[in-house]
Residue frames relative to the residue before (quaternion, step in Angstrom):
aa qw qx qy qz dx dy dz
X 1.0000 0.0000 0.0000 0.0000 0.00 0.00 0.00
X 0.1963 -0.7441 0.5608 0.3055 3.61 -0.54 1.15
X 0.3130 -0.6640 0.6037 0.3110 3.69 -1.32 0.38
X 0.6058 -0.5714 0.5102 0.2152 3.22 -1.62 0.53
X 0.6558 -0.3811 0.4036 0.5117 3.37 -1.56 0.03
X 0.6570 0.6068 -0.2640 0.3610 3.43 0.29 -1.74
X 0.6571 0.6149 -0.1563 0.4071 3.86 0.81 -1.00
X 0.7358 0.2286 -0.1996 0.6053 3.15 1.23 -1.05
X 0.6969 0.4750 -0.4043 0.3539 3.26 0.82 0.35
X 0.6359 0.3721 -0.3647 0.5694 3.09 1.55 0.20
X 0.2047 0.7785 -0.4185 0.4204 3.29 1.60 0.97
X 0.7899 0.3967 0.0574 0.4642 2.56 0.22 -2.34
X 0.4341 0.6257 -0.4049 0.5060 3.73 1.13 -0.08
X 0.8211 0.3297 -0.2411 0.3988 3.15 0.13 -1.40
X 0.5353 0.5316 -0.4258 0.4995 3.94 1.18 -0.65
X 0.6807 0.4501 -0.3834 0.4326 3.56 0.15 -0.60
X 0.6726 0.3765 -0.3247 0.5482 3.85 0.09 -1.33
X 0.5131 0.5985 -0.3735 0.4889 3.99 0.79 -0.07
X 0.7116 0.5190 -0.0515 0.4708 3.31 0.78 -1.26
X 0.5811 0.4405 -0.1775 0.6609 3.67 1.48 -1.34
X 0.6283 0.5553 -0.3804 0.3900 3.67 0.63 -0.01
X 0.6671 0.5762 -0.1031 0.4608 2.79 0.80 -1.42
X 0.6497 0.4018 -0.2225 0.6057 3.71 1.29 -0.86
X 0.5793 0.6039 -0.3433 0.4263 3.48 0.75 -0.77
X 0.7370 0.3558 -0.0755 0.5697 3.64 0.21 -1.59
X 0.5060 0.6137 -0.3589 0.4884 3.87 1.32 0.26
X 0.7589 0.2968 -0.1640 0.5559 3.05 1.04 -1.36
X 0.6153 0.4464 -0.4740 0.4444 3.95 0.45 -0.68
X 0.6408 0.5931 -0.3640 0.3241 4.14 0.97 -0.40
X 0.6292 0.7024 0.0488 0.3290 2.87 1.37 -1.91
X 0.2855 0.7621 -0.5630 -0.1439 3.84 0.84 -0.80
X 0.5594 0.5167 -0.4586 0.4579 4.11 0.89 -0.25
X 0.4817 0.7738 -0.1938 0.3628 3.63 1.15 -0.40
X 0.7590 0.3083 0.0601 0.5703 2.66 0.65 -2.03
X 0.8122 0.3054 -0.4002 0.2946 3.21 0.80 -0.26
X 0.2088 0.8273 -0.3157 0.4150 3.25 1.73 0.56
X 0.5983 0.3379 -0.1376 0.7135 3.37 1.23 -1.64
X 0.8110 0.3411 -0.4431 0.1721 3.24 -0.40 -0.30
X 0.4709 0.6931 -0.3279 0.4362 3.18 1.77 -0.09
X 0.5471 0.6555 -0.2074 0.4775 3.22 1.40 -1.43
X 0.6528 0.6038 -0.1686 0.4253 3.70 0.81 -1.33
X 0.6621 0.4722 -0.1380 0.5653 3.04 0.90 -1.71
X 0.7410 0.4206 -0.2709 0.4480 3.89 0.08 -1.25
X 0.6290 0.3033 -0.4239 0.5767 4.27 0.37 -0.71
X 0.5479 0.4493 -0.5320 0.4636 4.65 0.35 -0.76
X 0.7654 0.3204 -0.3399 0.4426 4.37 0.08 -1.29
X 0.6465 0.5516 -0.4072 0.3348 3.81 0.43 -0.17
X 0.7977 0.2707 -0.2143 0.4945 3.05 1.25 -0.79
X 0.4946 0.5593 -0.4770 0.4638 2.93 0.89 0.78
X 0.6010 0.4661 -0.3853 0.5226 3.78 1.36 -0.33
X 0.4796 0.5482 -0.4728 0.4959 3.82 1.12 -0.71
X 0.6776 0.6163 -0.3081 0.2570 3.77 0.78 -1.19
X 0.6361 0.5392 -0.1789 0.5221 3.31 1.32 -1.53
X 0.6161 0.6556 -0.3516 0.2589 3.39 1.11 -1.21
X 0.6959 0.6295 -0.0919 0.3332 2.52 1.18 -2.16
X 0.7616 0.3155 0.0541 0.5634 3.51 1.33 -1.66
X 0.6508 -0.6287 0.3571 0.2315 3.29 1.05 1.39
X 0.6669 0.5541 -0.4005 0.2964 3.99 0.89 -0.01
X 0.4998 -0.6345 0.5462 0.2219 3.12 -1.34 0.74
X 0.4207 0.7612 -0.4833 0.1002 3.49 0.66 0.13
X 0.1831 0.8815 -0.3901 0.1928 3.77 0.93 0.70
X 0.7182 0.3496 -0.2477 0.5483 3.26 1.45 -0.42
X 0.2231 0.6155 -0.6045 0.4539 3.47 1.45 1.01
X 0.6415 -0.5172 0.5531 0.1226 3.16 -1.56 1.11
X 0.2430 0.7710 -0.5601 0.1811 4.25 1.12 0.18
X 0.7047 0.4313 -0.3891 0.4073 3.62 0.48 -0.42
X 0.5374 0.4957 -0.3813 0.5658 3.70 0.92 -0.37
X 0.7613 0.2501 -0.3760 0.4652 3.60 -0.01 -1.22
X 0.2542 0.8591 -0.2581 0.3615 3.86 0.33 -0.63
X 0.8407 0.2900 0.1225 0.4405 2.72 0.19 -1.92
X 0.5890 0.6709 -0.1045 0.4383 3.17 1.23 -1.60
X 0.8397 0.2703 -0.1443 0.4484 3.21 0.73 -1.93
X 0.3107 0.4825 -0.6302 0.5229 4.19 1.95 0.01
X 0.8133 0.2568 -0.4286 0.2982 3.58 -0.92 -0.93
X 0.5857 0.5232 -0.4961 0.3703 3.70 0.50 0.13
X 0.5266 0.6363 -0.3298 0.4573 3.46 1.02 -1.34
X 0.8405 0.2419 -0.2185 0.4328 3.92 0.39 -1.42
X 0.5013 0.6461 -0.4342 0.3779 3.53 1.18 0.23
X 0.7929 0.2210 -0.2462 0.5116 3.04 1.40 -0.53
X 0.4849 0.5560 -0.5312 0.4167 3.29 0.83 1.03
X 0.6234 0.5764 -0.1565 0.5046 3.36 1.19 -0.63
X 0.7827 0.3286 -0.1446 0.5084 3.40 0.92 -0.60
């Protein structure tokens, strides 16, 4: 049976949301895990934000970016996880 386009894309759907599982139920298990990603989240959001200031001449360094950052990785996987 030849499969269609549509088929393997509703193939490849299902391997992936497979796959997001597997990471999911990683990270709600994991808390050394999760906080791994959320660092990861948090560090590429504060970096480009210094590339930002750099770029646009602001002093805005004594914004609080590591708190929010941080905050908004663990929000991001709360709601990926939940």
């Amino acid at each position: 049976m030849n499969e269609t386009y549509t088929d393997l894309e509703e193939n490849k759907t299902e391997e992936i949301k497979k796959e997001v599982d597997v990471l999911r139920k990683a990270l709600k298990e994991d808390k050394n895990y999760y906080m791994t990603w959320q660092a990861n989240i948090a560090t590429a959001f504060q970096l480009e934000y210094d590339k930002w200031c750099s770029k646009n001449n602001r002093g805005l360094h004594h914004f609080p970016v590591h708190k929010i950052s941080n905050k908004a990785a663990e929000n991001f996987l709360n709601q990926l996880i939940n």
